[in-house]
SERO-4910 file (N, C-alpha, C, O; in steps of 0.05 Angstrom, whole numbers):
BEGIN
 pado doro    nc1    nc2    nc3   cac1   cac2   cac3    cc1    cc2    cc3    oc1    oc2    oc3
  Unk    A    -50    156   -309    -33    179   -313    -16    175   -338     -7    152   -341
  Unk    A    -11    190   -352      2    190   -386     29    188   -380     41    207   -369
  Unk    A     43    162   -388     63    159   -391     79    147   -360    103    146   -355
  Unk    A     53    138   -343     68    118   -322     65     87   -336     44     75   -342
  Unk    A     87     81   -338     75     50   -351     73     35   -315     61     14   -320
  Unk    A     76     34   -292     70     25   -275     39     33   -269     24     15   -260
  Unk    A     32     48   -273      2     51   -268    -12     32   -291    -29     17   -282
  Unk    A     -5     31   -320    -17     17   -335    -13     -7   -334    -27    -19   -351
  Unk    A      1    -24   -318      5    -43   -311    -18    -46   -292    -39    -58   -296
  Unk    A    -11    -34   -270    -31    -41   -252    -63    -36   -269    -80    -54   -265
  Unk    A    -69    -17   -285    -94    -24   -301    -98    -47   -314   -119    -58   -308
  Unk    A    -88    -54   -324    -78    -93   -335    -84   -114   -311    -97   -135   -313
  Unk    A    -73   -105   -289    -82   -119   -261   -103   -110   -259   -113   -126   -243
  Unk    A   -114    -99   -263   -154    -91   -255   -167   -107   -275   -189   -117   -270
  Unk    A   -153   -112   -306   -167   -127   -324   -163   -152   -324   -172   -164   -343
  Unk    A   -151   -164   -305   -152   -194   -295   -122   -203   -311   -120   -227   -317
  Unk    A   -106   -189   -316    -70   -193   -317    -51   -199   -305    -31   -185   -305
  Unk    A    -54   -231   -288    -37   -233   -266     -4   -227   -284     12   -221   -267
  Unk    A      3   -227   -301     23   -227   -312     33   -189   -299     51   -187   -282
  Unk    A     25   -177   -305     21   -143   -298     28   -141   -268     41   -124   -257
  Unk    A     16   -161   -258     12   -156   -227     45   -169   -222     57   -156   -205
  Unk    A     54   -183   -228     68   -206   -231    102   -188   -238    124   -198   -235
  Unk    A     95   -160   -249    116   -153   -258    116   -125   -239    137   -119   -227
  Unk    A     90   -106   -235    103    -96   -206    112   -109   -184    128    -97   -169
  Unk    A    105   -130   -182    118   -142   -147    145   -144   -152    158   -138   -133
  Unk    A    165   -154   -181    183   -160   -177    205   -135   -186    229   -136   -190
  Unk    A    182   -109   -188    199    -79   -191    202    -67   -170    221    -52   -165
  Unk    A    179    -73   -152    179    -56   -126    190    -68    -92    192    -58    -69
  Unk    A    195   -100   -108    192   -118    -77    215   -107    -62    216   -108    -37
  Unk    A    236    -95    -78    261    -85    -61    258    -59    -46    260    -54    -22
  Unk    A    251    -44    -71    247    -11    -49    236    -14    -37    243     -4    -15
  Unk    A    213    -27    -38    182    -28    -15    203    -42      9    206    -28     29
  Unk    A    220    -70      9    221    -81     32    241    -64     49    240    -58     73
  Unk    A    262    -55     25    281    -33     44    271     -8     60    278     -2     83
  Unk    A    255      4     45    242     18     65    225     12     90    219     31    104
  Unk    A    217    -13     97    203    -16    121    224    -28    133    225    -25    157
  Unk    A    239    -39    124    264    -61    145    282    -33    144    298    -38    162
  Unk    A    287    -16    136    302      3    145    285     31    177    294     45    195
  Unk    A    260     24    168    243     43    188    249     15    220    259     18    242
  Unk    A    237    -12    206    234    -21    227    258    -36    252    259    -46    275
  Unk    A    273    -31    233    293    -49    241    300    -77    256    318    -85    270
  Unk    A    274    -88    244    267   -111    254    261   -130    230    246   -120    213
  Unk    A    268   -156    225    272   -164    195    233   -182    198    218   -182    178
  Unk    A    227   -194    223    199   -200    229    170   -178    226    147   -183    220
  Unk    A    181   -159    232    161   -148    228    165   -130    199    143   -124    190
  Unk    A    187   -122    185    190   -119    158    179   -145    144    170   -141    121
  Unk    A    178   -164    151    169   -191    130    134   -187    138    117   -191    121
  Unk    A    129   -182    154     97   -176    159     88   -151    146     71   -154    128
  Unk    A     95   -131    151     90   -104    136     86   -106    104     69    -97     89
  Unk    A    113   -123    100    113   -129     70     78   -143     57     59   -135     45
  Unk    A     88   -166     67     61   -177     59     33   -165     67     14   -171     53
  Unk    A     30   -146     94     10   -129     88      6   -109     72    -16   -100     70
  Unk    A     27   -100     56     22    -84     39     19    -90     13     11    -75     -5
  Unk    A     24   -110     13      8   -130    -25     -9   -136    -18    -24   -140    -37
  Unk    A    -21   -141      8    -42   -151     10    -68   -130     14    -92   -136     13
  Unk    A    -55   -103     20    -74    -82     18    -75    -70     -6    -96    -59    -15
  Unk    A    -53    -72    -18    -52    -65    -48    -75    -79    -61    -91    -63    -70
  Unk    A    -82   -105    -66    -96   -126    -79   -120   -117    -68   -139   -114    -84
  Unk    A   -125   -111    -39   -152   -103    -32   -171    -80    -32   -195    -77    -26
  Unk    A   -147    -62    -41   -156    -36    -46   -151    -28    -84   -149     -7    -97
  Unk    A   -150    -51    -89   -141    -42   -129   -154    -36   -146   -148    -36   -170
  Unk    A   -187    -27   -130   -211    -15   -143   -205      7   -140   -205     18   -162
  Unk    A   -196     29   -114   -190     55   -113   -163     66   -127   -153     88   -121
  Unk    A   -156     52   -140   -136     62   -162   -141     80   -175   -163     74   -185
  Unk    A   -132    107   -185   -135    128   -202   -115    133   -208    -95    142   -196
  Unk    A   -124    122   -244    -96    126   -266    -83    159   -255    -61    170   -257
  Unk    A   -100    163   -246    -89    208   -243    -61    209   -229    -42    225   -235
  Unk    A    -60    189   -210    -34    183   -192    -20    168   -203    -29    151   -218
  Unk    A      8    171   -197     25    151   -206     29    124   -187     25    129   -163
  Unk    A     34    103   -191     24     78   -185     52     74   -153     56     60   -133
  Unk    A     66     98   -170     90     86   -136     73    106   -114     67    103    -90
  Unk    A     69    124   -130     56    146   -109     37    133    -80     37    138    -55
  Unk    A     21    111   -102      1     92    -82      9     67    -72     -4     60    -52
  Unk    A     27     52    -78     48     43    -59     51     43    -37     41     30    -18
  Unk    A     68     60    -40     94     81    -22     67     86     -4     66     75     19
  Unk    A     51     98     -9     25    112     11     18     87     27     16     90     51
  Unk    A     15     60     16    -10     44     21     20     38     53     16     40     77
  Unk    A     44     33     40     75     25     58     72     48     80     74     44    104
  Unk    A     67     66     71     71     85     90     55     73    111     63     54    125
  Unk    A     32     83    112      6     79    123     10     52    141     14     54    165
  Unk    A     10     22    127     17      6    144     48      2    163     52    -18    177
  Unk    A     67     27    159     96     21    176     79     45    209     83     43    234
  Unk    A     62     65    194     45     78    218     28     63    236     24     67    261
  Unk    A     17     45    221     -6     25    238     20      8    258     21      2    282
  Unk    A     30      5    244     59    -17    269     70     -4    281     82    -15    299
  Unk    A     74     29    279     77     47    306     65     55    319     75     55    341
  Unk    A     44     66    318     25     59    336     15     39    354      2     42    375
  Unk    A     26     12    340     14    -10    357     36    -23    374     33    -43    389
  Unk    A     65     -6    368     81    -10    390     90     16    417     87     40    420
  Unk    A    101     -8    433    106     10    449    129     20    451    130     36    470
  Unk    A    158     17    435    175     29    422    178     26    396    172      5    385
  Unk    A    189     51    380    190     39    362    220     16    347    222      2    327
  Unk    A    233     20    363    259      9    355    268    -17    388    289    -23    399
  Unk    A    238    -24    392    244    -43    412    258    -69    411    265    -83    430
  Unk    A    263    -74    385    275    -97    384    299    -93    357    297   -106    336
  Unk    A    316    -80    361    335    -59    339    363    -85    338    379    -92    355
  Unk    A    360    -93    312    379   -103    300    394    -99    286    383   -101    264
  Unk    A    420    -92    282    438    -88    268    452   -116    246    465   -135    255
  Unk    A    445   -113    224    456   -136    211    469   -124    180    462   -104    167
  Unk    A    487   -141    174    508   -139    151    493   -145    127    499   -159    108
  Unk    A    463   -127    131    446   -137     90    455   -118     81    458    -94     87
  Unk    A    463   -134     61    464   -119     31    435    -96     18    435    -74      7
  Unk    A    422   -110     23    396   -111     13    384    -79     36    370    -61     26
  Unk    A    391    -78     55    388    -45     69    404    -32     74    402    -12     89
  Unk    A    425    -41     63    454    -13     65    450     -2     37    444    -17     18
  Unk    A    455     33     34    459     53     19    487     60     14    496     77     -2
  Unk    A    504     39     34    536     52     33    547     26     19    538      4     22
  Unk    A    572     38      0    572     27    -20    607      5     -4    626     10      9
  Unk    A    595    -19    -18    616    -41     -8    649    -35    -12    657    -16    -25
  Unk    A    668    -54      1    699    -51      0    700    -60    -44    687    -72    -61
  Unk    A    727    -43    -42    733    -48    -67    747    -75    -70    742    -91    -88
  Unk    A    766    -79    -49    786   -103    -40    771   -118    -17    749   -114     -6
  Unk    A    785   -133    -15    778   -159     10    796   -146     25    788   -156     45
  Unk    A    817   -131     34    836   -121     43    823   -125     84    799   -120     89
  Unk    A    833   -129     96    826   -128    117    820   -100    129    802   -100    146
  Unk    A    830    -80    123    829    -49    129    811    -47    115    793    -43    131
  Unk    A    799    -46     90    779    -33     84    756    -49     92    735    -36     95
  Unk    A    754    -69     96    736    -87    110    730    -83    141    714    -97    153
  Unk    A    741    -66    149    733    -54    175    729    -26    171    716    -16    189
  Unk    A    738     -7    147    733     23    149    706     15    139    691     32    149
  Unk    A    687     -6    120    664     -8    114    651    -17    128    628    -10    125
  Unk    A    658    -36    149    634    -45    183    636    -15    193    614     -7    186
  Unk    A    645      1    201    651     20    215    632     50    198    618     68    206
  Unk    A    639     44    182    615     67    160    594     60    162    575     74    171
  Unk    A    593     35    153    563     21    151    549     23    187    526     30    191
  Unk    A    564     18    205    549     17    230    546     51    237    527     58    251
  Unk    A    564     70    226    558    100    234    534     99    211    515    104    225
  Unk    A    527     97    194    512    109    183    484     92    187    466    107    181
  Unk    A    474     65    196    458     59    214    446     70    242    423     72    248
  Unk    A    470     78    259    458     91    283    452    125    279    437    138    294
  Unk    A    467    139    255    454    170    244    429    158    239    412    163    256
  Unk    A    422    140    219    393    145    206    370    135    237    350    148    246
  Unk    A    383    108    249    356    110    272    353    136    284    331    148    282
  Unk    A    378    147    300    375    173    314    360    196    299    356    218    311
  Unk    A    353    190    275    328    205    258    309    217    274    308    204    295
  Unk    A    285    244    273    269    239    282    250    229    264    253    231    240
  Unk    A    222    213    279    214    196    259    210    210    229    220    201    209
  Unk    A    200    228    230    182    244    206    203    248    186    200    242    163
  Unk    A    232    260    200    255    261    174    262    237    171    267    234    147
  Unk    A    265    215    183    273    196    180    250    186    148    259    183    125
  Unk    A    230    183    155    204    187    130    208    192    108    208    179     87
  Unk    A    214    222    118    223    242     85    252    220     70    250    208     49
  Unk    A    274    221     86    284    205     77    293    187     50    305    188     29
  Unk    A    276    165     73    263    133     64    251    136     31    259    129      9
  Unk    A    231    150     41    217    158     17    226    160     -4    222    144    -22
  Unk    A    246    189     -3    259    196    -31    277    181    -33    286    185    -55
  Unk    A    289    166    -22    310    156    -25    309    115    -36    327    100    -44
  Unk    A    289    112    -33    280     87    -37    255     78    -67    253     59    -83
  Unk    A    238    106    -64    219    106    -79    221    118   -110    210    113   -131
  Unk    A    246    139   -102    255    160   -132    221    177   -129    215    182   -153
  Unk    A    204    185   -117    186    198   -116    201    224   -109    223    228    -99
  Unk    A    173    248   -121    172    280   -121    180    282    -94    182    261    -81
  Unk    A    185    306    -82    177    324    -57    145    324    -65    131    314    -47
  Unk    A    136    329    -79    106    343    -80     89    317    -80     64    317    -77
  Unk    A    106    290    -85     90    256    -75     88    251    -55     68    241    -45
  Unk    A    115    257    -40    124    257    -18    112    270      4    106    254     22
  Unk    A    107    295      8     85    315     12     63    298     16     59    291     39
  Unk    A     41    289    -10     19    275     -4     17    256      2     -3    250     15
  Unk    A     39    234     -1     38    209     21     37    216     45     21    203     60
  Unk    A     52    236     56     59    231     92     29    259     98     13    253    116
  Unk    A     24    283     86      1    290     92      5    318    105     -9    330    121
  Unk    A     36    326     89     38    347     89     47    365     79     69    357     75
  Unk    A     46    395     68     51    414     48     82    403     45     96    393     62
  Unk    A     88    409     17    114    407     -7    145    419      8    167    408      8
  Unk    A    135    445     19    158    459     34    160    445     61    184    445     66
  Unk    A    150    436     77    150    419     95    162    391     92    182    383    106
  Unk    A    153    378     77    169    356     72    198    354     61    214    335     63
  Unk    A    204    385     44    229    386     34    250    396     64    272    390     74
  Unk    A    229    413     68    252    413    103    252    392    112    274    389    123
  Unk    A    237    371    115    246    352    137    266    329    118    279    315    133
  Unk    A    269    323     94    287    319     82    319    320     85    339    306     89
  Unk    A    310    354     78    346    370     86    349    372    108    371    382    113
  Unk    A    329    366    136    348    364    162    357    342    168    376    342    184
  Unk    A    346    314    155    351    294    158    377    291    143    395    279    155
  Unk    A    384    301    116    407    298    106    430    313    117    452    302    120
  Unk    A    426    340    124    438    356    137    458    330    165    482    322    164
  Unk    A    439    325    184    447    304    199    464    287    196    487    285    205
  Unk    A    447    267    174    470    248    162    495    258    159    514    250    173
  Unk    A    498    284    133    526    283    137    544    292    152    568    295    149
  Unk    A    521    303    180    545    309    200    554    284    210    578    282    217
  Unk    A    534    259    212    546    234    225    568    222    214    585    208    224
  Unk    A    562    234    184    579    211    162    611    232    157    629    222    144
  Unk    A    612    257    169    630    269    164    662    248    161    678    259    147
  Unk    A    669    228    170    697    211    175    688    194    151    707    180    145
  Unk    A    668    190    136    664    162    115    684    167     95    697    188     93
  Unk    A    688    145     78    705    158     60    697    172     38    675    174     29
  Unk    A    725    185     30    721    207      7    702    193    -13    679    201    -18
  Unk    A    712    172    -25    702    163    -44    675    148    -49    667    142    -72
  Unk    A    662    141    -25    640    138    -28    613    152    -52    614    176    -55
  Unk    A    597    139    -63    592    145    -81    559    151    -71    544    134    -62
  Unk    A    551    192    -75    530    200    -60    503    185    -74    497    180    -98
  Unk    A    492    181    -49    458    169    -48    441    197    -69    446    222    -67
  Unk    A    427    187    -85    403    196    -94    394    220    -78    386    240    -91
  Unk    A    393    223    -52    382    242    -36    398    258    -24    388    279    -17
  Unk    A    435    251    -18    449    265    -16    453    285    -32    452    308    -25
  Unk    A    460    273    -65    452    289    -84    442    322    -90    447    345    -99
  Unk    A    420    304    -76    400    328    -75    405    350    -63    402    373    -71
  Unk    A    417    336    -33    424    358    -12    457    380    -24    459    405    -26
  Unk    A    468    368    -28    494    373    -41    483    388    -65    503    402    -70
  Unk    A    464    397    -85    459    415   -105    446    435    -98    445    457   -110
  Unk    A    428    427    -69    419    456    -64    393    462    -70    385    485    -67
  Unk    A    370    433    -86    358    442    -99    335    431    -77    311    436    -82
***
């Protein structure tokens, strides 16, 4: 695709460029892991997911088509294997951990060490953990997606496997939600990529 330099990388990885290969893993290892340790809420089976998905990546890197953009197939291959691990459970949030990462919070840290704001930020951070589980899965999805990947609605759409207007609704109900949960956070919090979105209307 003209003008993804991630796809031409990964073509470089088809021409035997571990260097190429070597430089998506260390662009994508974050979004990719936040998005499954945020679906799964489980840091064991996010460390498994992860490595199945480089490892399906690597095994599937003949069906690459420059036509797609390279997060597009990703994000799909992530998708796809966080579905195979729901399916193969019998809840999905059976073993639901709440923990203080940096690395899967979207809400932005205390300015001070102040003891008060160090509890108005456990307290945001834990409301805005139990809004996104109480997700249903599919907006929960839409989400993740846009919000981790910087992908289209219309990528978005073809990863999960369904029409453009559909996935933009399940987006804005999911955000809609959030900020009813997040209505008490503070003013100054600084809006997510996908709030954004919701907040322009577009």
């Amino acid at each position: 695709m003209v003008g993804d330099e991630d796809g031409e990388l990964m073509l470089r990885y088809l021409r035997g460029d571990a260097r190429a290969f070597e430089t998506l893993y260390k662009k994508f290892r974050g979004p990719l892991y936040r998005y499954l340790m945020r679906h799964t809420r489980n840091e064991e089976a996010a460390n498994d997911l992860f490595q199945d998905v480089w490892s399906k990546l690597i095994a599937s890197r003949d069906r690459y088509e420059p036509r797609a953009k390279f997060s597009t197939f990703v994000f799909r291959i992530a998708h796809n294997c966080f579905i195979d691990y729901y399916r193969r459970s019998s809840t999905r949030f059976e073993k639901l951990r709440r923990e203080d990462d940096d690395t899967e919070s979207q809400v932005p840290g205390p300015r001070t060490d102040l003891p008060d704001e160090r509890l108005q930020y456990a307290q945001t951070l834990e409301r805005y953990r139990e809004a996104l589980a109480a997700l249903p899965s599919d907006q929960r999805d839409a989400f993740l997606l846009y919000e981790e990947s910087g992908l289209t609605l219309d990528e978005i759409a073809a990863i999960t496997g369904v029409g453009m207007e559909t996935a933009k609704s399940r987006l804005r109900y999911a955000l809609a939600k959030l900020r009813g949960a997040m209505q008490s956070a503070t003013d100054d919090a600084s809006p997510s990529r996908a709030t954004a979105l919701g907040e322009s209307g577009t």
